[in-house]
N, C-alpha and C positions, 0 to 999 in steps of 0.2 A: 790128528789126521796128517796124513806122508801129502804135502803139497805139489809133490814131484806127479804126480798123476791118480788114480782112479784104483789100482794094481795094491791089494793087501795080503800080507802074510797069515795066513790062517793053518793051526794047527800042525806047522811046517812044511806046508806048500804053499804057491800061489795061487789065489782062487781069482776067473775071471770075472770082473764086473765091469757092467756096461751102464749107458743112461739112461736113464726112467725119464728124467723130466727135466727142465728148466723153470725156474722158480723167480718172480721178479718182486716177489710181496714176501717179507719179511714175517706173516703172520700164517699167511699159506705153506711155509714151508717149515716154521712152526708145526703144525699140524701136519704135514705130510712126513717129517720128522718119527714124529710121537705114534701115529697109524703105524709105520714101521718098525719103530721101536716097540710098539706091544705085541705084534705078528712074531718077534724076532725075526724079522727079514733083516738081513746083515747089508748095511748100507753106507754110505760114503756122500758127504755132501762138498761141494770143493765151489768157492768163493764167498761162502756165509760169511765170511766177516767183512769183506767187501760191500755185502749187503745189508747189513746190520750199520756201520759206518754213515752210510749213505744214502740220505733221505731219498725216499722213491717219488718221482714228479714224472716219472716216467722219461722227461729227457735230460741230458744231464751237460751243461755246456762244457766243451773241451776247447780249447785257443778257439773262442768265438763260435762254434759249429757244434749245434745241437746234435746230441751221441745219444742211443738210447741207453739207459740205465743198467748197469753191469747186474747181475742174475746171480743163481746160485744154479750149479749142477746136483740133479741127484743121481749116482750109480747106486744100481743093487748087482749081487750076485747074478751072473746070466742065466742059471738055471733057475732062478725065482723071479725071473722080470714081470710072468707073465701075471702071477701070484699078486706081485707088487703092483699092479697095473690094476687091477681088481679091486684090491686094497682102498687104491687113493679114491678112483670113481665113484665108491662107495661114502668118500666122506667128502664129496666137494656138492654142493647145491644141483639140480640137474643143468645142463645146459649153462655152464659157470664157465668154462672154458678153462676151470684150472686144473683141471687133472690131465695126468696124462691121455 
């Protein structure tokens, strides 16, 4: 993954991709991953290893001052956001709060 931003080379242009979602559970995004991964919806995730790293407690002390917990972003393609939105909804419990 290009850590410089969200912006991948595909088939020799640039395709644009935008956010889906913010991710703070390492197991949800797992799964939000994999949903997308079997659609082939073309996606980008950018802080997974921050998050994987970094037990989730939900707050995370910085010099004394409870910070909340760094995330993961997910981008898809913006012409399949909407696809990709449908997607996640469909595999998160109802009323979970972690879908997009």
């Amino acid at each position: 993954m290009d850590k410089s931003g969200p912006s991948q080379e595909s088939a020799g242009h640039e395709a644009d991709f935008v956010v889906l979602c913010e991710v703070d559970d390492l197991m949800m995004l797992g799964l939000f991953k994999s949903v997308l991964e079997a659609a082939s919806v073309p996606h980008v995730v950018q802080g997974e290893q921050a998050l994987a790293t970094l037990p989730y407690t939900g707050l995370v002390p910085v010099a004394g001052v409870n910070m909340a917990a760094p995330g993961a972003t997910i981008y898809v393609q913006k012409g399949r956001l909407e696809e990709a939105r449908e997607l996640l909804k469909g595999s998160t419990p109802e009323g979970s709060g972690d879908a997009p």
